[in-house]
N, CA, C and O atoms as a printed pandas DataFrame, in Angstrom:
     atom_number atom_name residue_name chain_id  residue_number  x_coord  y_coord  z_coord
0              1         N          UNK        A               1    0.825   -1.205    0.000
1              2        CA          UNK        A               1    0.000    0.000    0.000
2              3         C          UNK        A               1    0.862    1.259    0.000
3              4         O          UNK        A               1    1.833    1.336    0.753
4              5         N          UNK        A               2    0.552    2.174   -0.769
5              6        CA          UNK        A               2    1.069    3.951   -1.025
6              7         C          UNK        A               2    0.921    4.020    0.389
7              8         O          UNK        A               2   -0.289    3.885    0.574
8              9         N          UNK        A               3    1.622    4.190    1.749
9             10        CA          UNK        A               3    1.130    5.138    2.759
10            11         C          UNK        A               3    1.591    6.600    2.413
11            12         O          UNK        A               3    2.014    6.877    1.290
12            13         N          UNK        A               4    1.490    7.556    3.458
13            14        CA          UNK        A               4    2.468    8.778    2.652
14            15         C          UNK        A               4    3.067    8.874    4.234
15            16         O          UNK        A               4    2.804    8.094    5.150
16            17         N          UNK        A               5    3.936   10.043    4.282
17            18        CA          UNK        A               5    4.964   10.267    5.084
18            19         C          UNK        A               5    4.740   11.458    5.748
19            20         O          UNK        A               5    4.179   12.469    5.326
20            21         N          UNK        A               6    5.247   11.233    6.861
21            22        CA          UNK        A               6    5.386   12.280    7.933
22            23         C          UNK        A               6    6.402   13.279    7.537
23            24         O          UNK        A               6    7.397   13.222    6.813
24            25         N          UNK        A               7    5.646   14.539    8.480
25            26        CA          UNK        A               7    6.853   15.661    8.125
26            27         C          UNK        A               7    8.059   15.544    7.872
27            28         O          UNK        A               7    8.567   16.183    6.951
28            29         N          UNK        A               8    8.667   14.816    8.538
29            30        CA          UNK        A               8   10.302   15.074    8.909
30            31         C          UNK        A               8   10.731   14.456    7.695
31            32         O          UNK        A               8   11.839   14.875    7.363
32            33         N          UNK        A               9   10.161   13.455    6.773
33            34        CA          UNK        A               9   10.556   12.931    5.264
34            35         C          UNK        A               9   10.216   14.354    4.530
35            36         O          UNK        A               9   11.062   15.156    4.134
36            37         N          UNK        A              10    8.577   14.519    4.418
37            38        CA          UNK        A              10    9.140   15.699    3.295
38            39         C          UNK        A              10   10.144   16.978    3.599
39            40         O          UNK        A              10   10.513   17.742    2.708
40            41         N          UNK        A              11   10.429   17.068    4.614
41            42        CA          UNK        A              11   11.298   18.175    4.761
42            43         C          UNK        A              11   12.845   17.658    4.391
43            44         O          UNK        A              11   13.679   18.475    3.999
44            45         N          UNK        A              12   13.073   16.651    4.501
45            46        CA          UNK        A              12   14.093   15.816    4.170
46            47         C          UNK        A              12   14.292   15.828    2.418
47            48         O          UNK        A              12   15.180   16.113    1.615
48            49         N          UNK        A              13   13.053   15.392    2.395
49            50        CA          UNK        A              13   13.453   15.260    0.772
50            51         C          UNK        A              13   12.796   16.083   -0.084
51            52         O          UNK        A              13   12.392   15.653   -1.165
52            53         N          UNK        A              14   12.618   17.331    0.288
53            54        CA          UNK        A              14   11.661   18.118   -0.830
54            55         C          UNK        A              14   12.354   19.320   -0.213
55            56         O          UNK        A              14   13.015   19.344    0.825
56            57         N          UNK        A              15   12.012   20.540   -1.239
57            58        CA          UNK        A              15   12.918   21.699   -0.839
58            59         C          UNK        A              15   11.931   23.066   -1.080
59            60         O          UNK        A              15   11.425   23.236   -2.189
60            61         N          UNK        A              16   11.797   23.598   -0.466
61            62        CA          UNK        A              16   11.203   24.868   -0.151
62            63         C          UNK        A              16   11.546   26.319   -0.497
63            64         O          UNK        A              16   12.419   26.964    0.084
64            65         N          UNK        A              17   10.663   26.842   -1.647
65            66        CA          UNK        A              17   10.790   28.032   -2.521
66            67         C          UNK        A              17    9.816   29.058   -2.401
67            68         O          UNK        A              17    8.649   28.669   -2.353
68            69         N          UNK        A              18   10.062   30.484   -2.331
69            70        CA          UNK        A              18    9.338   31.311   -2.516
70            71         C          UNK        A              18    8.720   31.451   -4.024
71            72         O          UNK        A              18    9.550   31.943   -4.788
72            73         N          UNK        A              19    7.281   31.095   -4.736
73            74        CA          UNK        A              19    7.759   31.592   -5.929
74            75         C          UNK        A              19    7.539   33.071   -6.285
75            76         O          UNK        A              19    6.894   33.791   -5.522
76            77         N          UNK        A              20    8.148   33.610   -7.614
77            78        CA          UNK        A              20    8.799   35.016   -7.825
78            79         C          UNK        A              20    7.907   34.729   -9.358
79            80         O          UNK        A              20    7.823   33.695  -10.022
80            81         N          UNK        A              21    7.192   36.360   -9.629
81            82        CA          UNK        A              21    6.727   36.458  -11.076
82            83         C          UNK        A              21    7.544   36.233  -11.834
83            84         O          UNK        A              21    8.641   36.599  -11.411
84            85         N          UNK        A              22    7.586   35.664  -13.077
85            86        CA          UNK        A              22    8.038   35.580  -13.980
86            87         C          UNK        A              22    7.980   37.208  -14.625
87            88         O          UNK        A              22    7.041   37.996  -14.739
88            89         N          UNK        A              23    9.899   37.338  -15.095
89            90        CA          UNK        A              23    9.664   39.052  -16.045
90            91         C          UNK        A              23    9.320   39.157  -16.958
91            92         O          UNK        A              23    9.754   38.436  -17.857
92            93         N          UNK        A              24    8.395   40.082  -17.182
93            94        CA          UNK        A              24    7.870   39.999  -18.670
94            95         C          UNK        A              24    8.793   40.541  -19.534
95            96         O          UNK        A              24    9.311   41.629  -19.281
96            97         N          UNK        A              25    9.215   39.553  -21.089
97            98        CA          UNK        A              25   10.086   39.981  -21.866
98            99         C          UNK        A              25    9.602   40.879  -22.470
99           100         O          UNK        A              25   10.450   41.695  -22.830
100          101         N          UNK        A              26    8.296   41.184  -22.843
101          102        CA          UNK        A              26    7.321   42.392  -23.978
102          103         C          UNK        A              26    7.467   41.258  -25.170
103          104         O          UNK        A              26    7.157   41.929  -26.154
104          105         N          UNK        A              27    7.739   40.023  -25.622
105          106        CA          UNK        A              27    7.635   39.361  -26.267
106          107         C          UNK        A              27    6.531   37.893  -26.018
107          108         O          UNK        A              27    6.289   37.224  -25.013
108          109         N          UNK        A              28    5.810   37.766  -28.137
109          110        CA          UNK        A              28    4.631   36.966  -27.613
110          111         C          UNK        A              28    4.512   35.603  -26.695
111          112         O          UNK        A              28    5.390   34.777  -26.948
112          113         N          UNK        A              29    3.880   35.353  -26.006
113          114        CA          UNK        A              29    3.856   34.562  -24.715
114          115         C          UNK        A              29    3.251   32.825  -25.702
115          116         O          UNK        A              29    2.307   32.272  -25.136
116          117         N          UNK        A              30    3.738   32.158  -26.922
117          118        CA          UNK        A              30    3.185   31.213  -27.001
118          119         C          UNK        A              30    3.114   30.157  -26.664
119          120         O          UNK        A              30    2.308   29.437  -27.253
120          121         N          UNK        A              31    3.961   29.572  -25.517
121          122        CA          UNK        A              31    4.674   28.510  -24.960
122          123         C          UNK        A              31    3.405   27.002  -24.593
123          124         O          UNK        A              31    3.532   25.778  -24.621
124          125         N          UNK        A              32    2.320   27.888  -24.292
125          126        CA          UNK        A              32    1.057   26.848  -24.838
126          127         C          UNK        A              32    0.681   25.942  -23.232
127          128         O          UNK        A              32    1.428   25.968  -22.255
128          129         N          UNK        A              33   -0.596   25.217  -23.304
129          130        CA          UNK        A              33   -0.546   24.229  -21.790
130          131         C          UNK        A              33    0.220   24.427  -20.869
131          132         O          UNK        A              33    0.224   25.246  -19.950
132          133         N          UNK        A              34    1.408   22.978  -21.402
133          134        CA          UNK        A              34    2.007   22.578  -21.034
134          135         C          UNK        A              34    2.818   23.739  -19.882
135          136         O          UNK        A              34    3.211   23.676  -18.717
136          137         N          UNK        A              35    2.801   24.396  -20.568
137          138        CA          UNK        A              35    3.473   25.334  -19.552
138          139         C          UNK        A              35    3.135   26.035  -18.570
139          140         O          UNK        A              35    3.802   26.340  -17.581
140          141         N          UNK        A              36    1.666   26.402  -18.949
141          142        CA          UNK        A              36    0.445   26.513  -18.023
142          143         C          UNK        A              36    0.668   25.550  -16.484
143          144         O          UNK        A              36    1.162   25.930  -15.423
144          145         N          UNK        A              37    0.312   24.707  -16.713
145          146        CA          UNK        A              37    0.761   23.747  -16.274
146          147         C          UNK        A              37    1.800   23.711  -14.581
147          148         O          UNK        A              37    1.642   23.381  -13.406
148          149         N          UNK        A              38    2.781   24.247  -15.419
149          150        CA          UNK        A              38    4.184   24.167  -14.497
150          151         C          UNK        A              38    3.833   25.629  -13.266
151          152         O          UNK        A              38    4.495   25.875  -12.258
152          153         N          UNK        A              39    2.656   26.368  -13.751
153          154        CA          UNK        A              39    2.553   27.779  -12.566
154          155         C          UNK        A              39    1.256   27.542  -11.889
155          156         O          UNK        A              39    0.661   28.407  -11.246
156          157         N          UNK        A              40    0.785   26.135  -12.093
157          158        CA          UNK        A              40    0.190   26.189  -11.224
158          159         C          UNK        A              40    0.237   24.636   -9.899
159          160         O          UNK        A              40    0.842   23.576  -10.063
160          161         N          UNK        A              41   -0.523   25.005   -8.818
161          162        CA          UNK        A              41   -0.361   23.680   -7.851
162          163         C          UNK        A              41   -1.487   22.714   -8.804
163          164         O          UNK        A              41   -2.657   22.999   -9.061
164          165         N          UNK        A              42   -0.698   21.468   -9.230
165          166        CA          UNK        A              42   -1.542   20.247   -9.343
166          167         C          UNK        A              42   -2.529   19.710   -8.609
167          168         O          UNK        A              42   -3.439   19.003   -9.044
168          169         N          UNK        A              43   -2.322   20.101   -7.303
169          170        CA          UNK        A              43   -3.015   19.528   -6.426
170          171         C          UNK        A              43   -4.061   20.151   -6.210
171          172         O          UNK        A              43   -5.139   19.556   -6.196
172          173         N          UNK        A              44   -3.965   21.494   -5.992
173          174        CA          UNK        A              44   -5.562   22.666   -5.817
174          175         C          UNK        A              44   -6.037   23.021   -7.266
175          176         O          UNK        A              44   -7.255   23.089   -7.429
176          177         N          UNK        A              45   -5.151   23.274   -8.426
177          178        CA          UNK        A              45   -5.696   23.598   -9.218
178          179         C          UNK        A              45   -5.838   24.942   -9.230
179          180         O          UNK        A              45   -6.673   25.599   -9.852
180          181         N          UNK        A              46   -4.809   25.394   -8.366
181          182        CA          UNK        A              46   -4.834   27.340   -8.119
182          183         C          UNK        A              46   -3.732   27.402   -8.627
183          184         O          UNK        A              46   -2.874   26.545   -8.416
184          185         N          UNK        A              47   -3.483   28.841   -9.697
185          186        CA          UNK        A              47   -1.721   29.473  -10.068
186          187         C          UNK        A              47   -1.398   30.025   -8.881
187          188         O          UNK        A              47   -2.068   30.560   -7.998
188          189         N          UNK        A              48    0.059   29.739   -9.057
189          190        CA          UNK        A              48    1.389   30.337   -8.254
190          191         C          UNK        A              48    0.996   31.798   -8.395
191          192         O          UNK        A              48    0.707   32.436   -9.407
192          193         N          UNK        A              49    1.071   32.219   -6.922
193          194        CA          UNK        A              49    1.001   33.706   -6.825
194          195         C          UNK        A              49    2.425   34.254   -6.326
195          196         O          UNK        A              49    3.031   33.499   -5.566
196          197         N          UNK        A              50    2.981   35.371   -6.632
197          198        CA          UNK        A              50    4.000   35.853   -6.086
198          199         C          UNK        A              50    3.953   35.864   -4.504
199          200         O          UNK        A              50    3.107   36.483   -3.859
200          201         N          UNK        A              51    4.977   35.095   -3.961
201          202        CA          UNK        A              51    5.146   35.044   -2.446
202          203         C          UNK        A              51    5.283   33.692   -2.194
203          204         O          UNK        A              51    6.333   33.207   -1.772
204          205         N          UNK        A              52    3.918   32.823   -2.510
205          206        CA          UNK        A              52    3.452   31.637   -2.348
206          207         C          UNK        A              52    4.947   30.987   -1.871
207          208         O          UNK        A              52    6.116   31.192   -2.195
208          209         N          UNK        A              53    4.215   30.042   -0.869
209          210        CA          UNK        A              53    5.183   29.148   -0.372
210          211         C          UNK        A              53    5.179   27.764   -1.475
211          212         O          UNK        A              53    4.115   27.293   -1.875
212          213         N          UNK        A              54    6.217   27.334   -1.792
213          214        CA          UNK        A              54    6.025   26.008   -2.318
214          215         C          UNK        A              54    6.900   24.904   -2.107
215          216         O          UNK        A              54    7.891   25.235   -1.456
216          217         N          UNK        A              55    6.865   23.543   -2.481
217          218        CA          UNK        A              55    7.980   22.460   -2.100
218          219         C          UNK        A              55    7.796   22.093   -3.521
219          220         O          UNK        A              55    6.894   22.198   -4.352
220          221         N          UNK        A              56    9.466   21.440   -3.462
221          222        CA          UNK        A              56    9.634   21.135   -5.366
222          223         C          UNK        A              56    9.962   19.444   -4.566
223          224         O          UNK        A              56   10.706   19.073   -3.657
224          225         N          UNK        A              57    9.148   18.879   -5.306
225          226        CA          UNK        A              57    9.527   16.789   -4.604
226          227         C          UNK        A              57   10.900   16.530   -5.694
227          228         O          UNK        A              57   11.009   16.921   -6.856
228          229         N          UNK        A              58   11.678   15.894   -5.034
229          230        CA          UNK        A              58   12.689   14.969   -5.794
230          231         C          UNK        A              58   12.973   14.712   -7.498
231          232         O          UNK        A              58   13.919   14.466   -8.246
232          233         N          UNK        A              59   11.583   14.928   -7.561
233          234        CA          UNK        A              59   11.117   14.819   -9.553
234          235         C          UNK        A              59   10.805   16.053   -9.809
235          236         O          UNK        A              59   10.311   16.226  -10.924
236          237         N          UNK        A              60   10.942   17.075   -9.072
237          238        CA          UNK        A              60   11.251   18.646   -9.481
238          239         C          UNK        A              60    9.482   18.986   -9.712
239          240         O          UNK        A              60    9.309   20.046  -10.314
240          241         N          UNK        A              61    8.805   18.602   -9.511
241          242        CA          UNK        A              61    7.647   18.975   -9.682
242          243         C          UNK        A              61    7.483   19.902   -8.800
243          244         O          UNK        A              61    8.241   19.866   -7.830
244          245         N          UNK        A              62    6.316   21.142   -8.886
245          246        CA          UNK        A              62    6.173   21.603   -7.478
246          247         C          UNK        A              62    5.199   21.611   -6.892
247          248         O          UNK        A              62    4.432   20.788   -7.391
248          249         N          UNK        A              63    4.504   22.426   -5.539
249          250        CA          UNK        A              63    3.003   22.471   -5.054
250          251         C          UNK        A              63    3.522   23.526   -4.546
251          252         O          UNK        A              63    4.691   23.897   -4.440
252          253         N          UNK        A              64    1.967   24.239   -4.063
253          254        CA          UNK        A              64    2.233   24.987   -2.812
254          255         C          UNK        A              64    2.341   23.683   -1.836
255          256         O          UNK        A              64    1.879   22.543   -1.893
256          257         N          UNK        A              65    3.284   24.486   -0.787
257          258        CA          UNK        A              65    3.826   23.658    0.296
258          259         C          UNK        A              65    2.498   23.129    0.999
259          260         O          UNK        A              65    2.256   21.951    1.266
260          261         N          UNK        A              66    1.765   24.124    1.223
261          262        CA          UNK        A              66    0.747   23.051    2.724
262          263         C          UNK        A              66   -0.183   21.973    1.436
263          264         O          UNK        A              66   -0.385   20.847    1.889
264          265         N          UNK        A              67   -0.757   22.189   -0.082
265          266        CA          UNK        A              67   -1.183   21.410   -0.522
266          267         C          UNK        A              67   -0.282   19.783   -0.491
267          268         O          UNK        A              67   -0.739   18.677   -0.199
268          269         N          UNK        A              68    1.256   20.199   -0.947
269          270        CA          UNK        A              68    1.394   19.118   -1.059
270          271         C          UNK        A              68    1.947   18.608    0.060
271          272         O          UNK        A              68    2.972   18.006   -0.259
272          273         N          UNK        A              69    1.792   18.574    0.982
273          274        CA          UNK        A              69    2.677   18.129    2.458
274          275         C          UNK        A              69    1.316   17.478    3.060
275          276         O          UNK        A              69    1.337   16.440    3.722
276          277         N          UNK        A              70   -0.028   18.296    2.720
277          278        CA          UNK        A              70   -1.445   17.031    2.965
278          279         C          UNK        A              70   -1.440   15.911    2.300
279          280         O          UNK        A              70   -1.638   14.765    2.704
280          281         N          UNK        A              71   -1.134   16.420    0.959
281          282        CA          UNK        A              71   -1.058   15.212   -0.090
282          283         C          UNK        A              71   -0.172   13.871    0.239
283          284         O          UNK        A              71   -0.388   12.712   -0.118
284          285         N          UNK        A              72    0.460   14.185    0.711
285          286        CA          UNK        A              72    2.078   13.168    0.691
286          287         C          UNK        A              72    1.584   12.897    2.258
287          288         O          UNK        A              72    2.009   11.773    2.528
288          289         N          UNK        A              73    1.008   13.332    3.191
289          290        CA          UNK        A              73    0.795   12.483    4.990
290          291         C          UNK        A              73   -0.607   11.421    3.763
291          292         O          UNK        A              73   -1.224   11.013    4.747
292          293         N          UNK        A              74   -1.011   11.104    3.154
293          294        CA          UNK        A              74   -1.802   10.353    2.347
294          295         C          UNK        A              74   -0.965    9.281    1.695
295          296         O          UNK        A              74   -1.001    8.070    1.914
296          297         N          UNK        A              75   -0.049   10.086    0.682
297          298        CA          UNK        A              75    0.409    9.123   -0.332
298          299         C          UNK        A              75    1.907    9.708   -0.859
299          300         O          UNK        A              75    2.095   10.779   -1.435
300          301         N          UNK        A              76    2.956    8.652   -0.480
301          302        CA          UNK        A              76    4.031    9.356   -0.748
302          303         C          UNK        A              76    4.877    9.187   -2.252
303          304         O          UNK        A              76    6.074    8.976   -2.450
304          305         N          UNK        A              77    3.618    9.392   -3.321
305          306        CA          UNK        A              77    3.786    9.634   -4.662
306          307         C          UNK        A              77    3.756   10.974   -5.480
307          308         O          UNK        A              77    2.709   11.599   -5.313
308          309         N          UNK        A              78    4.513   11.460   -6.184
309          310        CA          UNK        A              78    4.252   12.529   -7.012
310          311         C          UNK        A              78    2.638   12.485   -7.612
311          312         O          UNK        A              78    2.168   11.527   -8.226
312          313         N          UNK        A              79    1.930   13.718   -7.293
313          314        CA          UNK        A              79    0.722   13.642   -7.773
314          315         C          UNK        A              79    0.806   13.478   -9.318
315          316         O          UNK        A              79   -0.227   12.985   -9.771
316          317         N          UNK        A              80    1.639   13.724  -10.133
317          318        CA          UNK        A              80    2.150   13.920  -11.354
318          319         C          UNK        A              80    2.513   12.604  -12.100
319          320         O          UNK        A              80    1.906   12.110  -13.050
320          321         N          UNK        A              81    3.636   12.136  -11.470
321          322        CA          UNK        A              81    4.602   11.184  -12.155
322          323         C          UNK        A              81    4.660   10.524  -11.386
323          324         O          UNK        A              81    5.679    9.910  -11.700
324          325         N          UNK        A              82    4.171    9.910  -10.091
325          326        CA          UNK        A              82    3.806    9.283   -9.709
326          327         C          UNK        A              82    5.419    9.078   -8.898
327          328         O          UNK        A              82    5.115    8.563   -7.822
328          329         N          UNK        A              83    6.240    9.168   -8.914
329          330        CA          UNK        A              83    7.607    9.223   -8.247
330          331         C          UNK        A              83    7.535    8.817   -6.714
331          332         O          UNK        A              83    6.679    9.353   -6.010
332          333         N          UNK        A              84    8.264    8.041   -6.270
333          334        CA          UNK        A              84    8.161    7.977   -4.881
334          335         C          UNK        A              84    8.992    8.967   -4.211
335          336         O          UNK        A              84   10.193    9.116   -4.433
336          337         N          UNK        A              85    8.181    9.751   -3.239
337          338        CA          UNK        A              85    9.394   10.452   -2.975
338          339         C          UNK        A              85   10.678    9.919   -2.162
339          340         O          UNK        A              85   11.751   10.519   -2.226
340          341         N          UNK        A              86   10.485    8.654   -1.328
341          342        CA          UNK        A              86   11.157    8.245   -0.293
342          343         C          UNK        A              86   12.252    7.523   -1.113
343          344         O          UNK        A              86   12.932    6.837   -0.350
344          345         N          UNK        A              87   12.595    7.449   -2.187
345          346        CA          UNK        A              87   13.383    6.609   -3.286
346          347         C          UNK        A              87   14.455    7.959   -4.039
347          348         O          UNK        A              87   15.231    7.691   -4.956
Protein backbone atom coordinates (compact mmCIF):
# COMPACT_ATOMS: atom_id res chain seq x y z
CA UNK A 1 0.00 0.00 0.00
CA UNK A 2 1.07 3.95 -1.03
CA UNK A 3 1.13 5.14 2.76
CA UNK A 4 2.47 8.78 2.65
CA UNK A 5 4.96 10.27 5.08
CA UNK A 6 5.39 12.28 7.93
CA UNK A 7 6.85 15.66 8.12
CA UNK A 8 10.30 15.07 8.91
CA UNK A 9 10.56 12.93 5.26
CA UNK A 10 9.14 15.70 3.29
CA UNK A 11 11.30 18.17 4.76
CA UNK A 12 14.09 15.82 4.17
CA UNK A 13 13.45 15.26 0.77
CA UNK A 14 11.66 18.12 -0.83
CA UNK A 15 12.92 21.70 -0.84
CA UNK A 16 11.20 24.87 -0.15
CA UNK A 17 10.79 28.03 -2.52
CA UNK A 18 9.34 31.31 -2.52
CA UNK A 19 7.76 31.59 -5.93
CA UNK A 20 8.80 35.02 -7.83
CA UNK A 21 6.73 36.46 -11.08
CA UNK A 22 8.04 35.58 -13.98
CA UNK A 23 9.66 39.05 -16.04
CA UNK A 24 7.87 40.00 -18.67
CA UNK A 25 10.09 39.98 -21.87
CA UNK A 26 7.32 42.39 -23.98
CA UNK A 27 7.64 39.36 -26.27
CA UNK A 28 4.63 36.97 -27.61
CA UNK A 29 3.86 34.56 -24.72
CA UNK A 30 3.19 31.21 -27.00
CA UNK A 31 4.67 28.51 -24.96
CA UNK A 32 1.06 26.85 -24.84
CA UNK A 33 -0.55 24.23 -21.79
CA UNK A 34 2.01 22.58 -21.03
CA UNK A 35 3.47 25.33 -19.55
CA UNK A 36 0.45 26.51 -18.02
CA UNK A 37 0.76 23.75 -16.27
CA UNK A 38 4.18 24.17 -14.50
CA UNK A 39 2.55 27.78 -12.57
CA UNK A 40 0.19 26.19 -11.22
CA UNK A 41 -0.36 23.68 -7.85
CA UNK A 42 -1.54 20.25 -9.34
CA UNK A 43 -3.02 19.53 -6.43
CA UNK A 44 -5.56 22.67 -5.82
CA UNK A 45 -5.70 23.60 -9.22
CA UNK A 46 -4.83 27.34 -8.12
CA UNK A 47 -1.72 29.47 -10.07
CA UNK A 48 1.39 30.34 -8.25
CA UNK A 49 1.00 33.71 -6.83
CA UNK A 50 4.00 35.85 -6.09
CA UNK A 51 5.15 35.04 -2.45
CA UNK A 52 3.45 31.64 -2.35
CA UNK A 53 5.18 29.15 -0.37
CA UNK A 54 6.03 26.01 -2.32
CA UNK A 55 7.98 22.46 -2.10
CA UNK A 56 9.63 21.13 -5.37
CA UNK A 57 9.53 16.79 -4.60
CA UNK A 58 12.69 14.97 -5.79
CA UNK A 59 11.12 14.82 -9.55
CA UNK A 60 11.25 18.65 -9.48
CA UNK A 61 7.65 18.97 -9.68
CA UNK A 62 6.17 21.60 -7.48
CA UNK A 63 3.00 22.47 -5.05
CA UNK A 64 2.23 24.99 -2.81
CA UNK A 65 3.83 23.66 0.30
CA UNK A 66 0.75 23.05 2.72
CA UNK A 67 -1.18 21.41 -0.52
CA UNK A 68 1.39 19.12 -1.06
CA UNK A 69 2.68 18.13 2.46
CA UNK A 70 -1.44 17.03 2.96
CA UNK A 71 -1.06 15.21 -0.09
CA UNK A 72 2.08 13.17 0.69
CA UNK A 73 0.79 12.48 4.99
CA UNK A 74 -1.80 10.35 2.35
CA UNK A 75 0.41 9.12 -0.33
CA UNK A 76 4.03 9.36 -0.75
CA UNK A 77 3.79 9.63 -4.66
CA UNK A 78 4.25 12.53 -7.01
CA UNK A 79 0.72 13.64 -7.77
CA UNK A 80 2.15 13.92 -11.35
CA UNK A 81 4.60 11.18 -12.15
CA UNK A 82 3.81 9.28 -9.71
CA UNK A 83 7.61 9.22 -8.25
CA UNK A 84 8.16 7.98 -4.88
CA UNK A 85 9.39 10.45 -2.97
CA UNK A 86 11.16 8.24 -0.29
CA UNK A 87 13.38 6.61 -3.29
Amino acid sequence: PDEGVGAEVVEARTCEITFKEAQSTGEDDSRGAADDDSRKCMVCLEQFQAGDSLRILPCLHRYHRDCVVRWLSENRRCPICKHDITQ
